[in-house]
VOTORFI-429336 format. One record per residue (C-alpha): residue in three letters; x, y, z. Coordinates in Angstrom, 1 decimal. Layout:
REM VOTORFI-429336
<lummar><residuo>ala</residuo><xx>X</xx><yy>Y</yy><zz>Z</zz></lummar>
...
END
This chain:
REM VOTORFI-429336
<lummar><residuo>unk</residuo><xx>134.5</xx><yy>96.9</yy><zz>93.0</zz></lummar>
<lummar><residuo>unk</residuo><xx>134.9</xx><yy>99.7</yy><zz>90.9</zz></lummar>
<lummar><residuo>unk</residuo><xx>132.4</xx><yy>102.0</yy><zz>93.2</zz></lummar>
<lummar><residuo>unk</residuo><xx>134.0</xx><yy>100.6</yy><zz>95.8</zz></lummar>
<lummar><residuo>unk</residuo><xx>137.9</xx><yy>101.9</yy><zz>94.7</zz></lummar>
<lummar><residuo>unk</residuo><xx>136.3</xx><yy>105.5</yy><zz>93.3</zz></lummar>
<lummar><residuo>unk</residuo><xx>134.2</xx><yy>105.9</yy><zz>96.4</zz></lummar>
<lummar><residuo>unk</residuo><xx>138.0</xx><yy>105.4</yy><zz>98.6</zz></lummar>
<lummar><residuo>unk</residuo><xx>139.8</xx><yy>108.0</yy><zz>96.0</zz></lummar>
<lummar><residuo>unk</residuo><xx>137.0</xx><yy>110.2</yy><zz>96.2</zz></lummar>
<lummar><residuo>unk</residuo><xx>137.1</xx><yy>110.0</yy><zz>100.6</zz></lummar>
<lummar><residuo>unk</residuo><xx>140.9</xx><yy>109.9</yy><zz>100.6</zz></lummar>
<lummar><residuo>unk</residuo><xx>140.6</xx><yy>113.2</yy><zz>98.6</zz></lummar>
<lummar><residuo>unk</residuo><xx>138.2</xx><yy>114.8</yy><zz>100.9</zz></lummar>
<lummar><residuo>unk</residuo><xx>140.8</xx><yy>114.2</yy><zz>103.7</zz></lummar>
<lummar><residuo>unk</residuo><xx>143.3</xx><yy>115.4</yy><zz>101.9</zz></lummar>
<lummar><residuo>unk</residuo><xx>141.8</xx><yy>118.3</yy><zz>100.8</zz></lummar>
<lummar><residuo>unk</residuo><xx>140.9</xx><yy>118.9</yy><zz>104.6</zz></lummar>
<lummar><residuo>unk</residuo><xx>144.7</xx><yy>118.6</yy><zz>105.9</zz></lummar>
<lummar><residuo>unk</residuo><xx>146.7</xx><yy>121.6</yy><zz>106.7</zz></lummar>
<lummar><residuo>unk</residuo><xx>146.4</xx><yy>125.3</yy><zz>108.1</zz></lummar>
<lummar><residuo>unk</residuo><xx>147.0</xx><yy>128.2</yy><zz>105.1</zz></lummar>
<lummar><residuo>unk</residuo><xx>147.7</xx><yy>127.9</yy><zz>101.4</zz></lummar>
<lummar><residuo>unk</residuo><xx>148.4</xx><yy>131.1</yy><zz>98.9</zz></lummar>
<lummar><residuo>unk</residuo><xx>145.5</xx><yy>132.4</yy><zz>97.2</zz></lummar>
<lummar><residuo>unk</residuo><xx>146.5</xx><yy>131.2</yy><zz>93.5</zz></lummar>
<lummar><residuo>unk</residuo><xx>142.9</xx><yy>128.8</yy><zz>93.0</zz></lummar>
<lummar><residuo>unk</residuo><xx>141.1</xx><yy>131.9</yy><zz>92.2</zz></lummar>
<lummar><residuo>unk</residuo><xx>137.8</xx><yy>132.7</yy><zz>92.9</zz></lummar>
<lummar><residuo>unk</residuo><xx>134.5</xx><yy>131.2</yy><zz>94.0</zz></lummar>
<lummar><residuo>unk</residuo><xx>132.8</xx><yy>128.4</yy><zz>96.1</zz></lummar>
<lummar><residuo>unk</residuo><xx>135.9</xx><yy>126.3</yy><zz>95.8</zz></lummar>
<lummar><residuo>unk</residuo><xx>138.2</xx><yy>129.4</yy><zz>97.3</zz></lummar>
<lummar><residuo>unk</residuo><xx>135.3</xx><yy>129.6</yy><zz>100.4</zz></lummar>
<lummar><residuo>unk</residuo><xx>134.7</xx><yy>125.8</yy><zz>100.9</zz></lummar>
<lummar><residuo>unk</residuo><xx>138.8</xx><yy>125.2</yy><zz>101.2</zz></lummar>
<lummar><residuo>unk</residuo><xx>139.9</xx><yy>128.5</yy><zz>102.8</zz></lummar>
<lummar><residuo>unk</residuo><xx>142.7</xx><yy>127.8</yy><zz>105.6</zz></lummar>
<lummar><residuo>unk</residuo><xx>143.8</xx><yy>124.7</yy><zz>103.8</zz></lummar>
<lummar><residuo>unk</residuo><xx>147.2</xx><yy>124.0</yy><zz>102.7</zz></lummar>
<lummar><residuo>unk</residuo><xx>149.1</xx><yy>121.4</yy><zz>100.2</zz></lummar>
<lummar><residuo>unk</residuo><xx>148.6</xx><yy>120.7</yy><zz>96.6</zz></lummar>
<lummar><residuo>unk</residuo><xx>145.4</xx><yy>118.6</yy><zz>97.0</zz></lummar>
<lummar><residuo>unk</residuo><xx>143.4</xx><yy>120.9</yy><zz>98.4</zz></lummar>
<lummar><residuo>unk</residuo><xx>144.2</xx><yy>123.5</yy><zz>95.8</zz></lummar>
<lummar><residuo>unk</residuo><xx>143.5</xx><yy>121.2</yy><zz>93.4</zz></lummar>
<lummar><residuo>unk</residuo><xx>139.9</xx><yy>120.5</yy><zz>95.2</zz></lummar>
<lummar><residuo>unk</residuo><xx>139.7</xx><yy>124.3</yy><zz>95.4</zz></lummar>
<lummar><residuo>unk</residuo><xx>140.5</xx><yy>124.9</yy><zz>91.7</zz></lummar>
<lummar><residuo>unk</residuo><xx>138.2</xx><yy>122.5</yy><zz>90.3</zz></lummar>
<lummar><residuo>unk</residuo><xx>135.1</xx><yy>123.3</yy><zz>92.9</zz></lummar>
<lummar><residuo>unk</residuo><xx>135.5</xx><yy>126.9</yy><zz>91.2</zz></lummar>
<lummar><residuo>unk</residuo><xx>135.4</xx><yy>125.9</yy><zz>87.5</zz></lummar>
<lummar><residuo>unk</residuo><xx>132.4</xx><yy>122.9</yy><zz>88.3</zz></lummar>
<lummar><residuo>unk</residuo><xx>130.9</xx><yy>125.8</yy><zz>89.7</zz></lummar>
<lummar><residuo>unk</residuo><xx>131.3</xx><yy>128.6</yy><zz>87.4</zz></lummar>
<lummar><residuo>unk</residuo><xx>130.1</xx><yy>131.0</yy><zz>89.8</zz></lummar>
<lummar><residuo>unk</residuo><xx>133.6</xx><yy>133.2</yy><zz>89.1</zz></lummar>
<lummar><residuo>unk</residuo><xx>132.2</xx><yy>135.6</yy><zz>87.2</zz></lummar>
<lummar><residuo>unk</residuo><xx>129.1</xx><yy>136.0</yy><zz>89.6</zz></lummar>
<lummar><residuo>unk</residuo><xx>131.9</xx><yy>136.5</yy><zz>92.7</zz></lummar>
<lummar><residuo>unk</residuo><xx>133.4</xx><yy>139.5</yy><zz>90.5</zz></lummar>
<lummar><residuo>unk</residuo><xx>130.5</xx><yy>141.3</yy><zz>89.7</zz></lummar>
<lummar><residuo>unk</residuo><xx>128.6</xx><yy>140.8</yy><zz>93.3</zz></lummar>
<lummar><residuo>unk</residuo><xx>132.1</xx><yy>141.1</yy><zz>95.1</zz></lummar>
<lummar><residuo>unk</residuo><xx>131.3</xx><yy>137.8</yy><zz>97.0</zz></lummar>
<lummar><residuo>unk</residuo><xx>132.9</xx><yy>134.3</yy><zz>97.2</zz></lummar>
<lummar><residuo>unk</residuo><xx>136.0</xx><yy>136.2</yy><zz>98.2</zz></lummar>
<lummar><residuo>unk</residuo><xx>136.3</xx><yy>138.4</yy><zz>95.2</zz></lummar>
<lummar><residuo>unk</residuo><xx>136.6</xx><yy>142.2</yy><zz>95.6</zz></lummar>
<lummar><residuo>unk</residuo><xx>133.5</xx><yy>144.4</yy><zz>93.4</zz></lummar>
<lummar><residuo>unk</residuo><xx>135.7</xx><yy>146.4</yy><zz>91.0</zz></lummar>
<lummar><residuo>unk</residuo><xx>135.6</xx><yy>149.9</yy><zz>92.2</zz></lummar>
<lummar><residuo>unk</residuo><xx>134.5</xx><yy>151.0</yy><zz>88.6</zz></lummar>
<lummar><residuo>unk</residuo><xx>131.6</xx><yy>148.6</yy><zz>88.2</zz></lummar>
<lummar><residuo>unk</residuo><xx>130.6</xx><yy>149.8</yy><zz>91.7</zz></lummar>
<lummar><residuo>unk</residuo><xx>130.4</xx><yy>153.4</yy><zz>90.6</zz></lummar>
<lummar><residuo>unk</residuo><xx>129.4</xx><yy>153.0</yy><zz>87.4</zz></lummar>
<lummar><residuo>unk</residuo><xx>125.9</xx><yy>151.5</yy><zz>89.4</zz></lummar>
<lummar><residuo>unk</residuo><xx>125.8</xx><yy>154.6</yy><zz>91.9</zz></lummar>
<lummar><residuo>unk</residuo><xx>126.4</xx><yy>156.9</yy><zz>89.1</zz></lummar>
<lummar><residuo>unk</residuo><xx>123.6</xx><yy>155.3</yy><zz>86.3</zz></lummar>
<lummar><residuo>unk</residuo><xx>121.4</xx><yy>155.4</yy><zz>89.9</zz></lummar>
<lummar><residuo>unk</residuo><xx>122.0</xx><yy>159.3</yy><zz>91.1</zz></lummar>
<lummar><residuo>unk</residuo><xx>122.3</xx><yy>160.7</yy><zz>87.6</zz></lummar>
<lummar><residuo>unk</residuo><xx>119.4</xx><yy>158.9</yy><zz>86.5</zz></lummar>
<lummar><residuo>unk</residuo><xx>117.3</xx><yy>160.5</yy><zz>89.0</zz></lummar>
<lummar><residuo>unk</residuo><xx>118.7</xx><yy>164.3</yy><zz>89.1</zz></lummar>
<lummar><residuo>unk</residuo><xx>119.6</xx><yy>165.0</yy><zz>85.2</zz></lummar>
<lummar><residuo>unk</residuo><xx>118.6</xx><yy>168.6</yy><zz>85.7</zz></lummar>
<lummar><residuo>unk</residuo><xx>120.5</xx><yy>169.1</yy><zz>89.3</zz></lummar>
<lummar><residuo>unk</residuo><xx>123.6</xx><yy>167.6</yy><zz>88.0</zz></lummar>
<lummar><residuo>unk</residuo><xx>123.6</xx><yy>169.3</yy><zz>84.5</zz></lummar>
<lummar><residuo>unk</residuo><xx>122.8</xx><yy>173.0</yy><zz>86.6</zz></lummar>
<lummar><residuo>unk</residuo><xx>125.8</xx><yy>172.1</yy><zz>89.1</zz></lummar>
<lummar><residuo>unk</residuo><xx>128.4</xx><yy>170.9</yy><zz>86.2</zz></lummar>
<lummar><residuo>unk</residuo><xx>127.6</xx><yy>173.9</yy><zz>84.5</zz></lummar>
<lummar><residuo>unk</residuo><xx>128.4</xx><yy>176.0</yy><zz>87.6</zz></lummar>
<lummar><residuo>unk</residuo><xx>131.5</xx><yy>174.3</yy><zz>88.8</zz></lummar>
<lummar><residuo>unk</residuo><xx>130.2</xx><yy>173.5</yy><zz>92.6</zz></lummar>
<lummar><residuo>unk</residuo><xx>127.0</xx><yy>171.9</yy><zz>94.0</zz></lummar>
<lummar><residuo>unk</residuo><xx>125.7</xx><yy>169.1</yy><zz>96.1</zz></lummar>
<lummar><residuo>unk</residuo><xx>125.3</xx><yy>167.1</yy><zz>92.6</zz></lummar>
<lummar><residuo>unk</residuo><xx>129.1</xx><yy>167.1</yy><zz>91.7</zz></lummar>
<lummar><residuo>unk</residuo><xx>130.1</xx><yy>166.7</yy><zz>95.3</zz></lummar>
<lummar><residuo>unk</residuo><xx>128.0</xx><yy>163.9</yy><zz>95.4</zz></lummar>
<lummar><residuo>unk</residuo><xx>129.1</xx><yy>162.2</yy><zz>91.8</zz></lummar>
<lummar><residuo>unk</residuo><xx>133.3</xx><yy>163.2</yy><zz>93.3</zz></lummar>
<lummar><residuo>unk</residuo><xx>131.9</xx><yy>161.2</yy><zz>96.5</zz></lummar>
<lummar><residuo>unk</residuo><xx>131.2</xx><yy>158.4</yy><zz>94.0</zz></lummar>
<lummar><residuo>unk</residuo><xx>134.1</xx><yy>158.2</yy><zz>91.8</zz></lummar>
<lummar><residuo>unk</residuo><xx>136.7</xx><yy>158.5</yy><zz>95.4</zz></lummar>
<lummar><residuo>unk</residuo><xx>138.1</xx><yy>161.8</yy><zz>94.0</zz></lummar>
<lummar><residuo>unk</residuo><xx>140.6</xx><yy>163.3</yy><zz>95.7</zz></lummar>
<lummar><residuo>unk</residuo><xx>141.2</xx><yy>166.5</yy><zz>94.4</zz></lummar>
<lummar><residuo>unk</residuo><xx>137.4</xx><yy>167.7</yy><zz>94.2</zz></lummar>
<lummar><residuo>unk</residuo><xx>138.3</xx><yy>171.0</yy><zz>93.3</zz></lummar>
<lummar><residuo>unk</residuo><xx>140.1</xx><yy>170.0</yy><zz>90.0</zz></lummar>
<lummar><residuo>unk</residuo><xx>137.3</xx><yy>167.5</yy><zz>89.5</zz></lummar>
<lummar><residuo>unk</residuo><xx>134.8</xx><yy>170.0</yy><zz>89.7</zz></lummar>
<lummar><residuo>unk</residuo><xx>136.8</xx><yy>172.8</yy><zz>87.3</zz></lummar>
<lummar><residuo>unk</residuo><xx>137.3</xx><yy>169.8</yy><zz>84.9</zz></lummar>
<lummar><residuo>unk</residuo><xx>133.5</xx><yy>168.8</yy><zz>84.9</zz></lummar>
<lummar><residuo>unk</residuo><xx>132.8</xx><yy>172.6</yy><zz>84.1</zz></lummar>
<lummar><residuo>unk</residuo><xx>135.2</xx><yy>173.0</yy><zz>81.4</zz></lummar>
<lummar><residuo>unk</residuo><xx>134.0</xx><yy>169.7</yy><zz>80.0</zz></lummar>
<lummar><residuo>unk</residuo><xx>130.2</xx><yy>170.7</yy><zz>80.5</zz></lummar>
<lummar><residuo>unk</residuo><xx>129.7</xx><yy>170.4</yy><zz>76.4</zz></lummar>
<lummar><residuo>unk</residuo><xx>131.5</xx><yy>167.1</yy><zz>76.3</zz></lummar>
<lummar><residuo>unk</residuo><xx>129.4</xx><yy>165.8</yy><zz>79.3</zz></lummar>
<lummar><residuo>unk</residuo><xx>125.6</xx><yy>166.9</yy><zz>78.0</zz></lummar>
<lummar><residuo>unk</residuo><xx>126.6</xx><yy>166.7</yy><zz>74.4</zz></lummar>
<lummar><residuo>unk</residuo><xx>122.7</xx><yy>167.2</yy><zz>73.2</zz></lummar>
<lummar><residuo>unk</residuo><xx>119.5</xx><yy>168.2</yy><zz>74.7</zz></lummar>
<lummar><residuo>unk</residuo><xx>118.2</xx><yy>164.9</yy><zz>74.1</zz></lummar>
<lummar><residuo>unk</residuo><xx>121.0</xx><yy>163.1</yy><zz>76.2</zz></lummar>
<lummar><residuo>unk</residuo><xx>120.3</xx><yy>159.9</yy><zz>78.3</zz></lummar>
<lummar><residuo>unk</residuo><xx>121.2</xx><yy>159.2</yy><zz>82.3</zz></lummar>
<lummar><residuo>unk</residuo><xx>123.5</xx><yy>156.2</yy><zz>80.4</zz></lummar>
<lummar><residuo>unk</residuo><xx>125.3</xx><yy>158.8</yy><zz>78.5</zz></lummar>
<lummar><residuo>unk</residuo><xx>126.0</xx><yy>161.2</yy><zz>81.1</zz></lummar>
<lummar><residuo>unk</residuo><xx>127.5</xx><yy>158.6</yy><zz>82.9</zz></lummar>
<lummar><residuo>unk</residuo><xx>129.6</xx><yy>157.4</yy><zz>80.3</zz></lummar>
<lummar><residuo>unk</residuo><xx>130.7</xx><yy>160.6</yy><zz>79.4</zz></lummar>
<lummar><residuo>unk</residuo><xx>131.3</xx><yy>161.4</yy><zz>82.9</zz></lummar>
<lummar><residuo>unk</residuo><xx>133.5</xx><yy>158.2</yy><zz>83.4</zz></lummar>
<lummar><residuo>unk</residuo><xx>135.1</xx><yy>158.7</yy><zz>80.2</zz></lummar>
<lummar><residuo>unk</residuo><xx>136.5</xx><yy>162.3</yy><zz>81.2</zz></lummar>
<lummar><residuo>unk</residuo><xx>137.5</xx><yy>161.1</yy><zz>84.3</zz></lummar>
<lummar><residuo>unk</residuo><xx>139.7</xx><yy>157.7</yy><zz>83.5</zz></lummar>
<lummar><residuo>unk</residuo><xx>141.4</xx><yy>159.9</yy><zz>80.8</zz></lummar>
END
């Protein structure tokens, strides 16, 4: 009897969760947010809510930008830039040093800088900040870059 009763909450749910057309986005992220997207009411949020934290897959949807999450411009660029820099230390520490290049372009491109011209006058003046030893890594470049840049 009691299978039977849990098996009808658990099917009266399901409908429930399936009734209505839109609902606010306030369930967060995740498998939950894809599986009940369009629906409407209080029990499908609900449905939505906990099919996210059974889950856990929130904090795969951020970094991956899936599952209806957005990929954090920062994390995105921090990738492209360990990636580029990591592969043209020399090209990029030449063209810092000299204030224009297809290596600073290219890093600007990366970070969505507007004003490239300021960018490029700032990675120049900052060129001892930037490549603070001979011995530097591509990871430090990058997070020197990123530091002079969110400051």
């Amino acid at each position: 009897m009691k299978k039977l009763l849990v098996s009808s909450l658990f099917l009266a749910s399901a409908l429930a969760c399936s009734a209505g057309t839109t609902k606010d986005d306030n369930v967060g992220i995740g498998l939950g947010t894809i599986i009940f997207e369009g629906h409407d009411g209080l029990v499908s949020q609900v449905c939505a809510a906990t099919t996210n934290g059974l889950f856990g897959n929130q904090t795969f949807a951020i970094s991956s930008g899936t599952l209806g999450a957005d990929k954090p411009d920062e994390l995105w660029a921090k990738e492209q830039m360990n990636e580029f820099i990591k592969g043209n230390m020399d090209n990029v520490a030449l063209a810092i040093a000299m204030g224009e290049g297809e290596s600073v372009d290219t890093i600007a491109e990366i970070l969505n800088v507007s004003d490239k011209e300021a960018f490029k006058t700032n990675m120049q003046e900052n060129f001892n900040k930037i490549y603070t030893t001979d011995a530097i890594t591509h990871a430090e470049v990058v997070s020197n870059i990123m530091s002079l840049t969110n400051s």
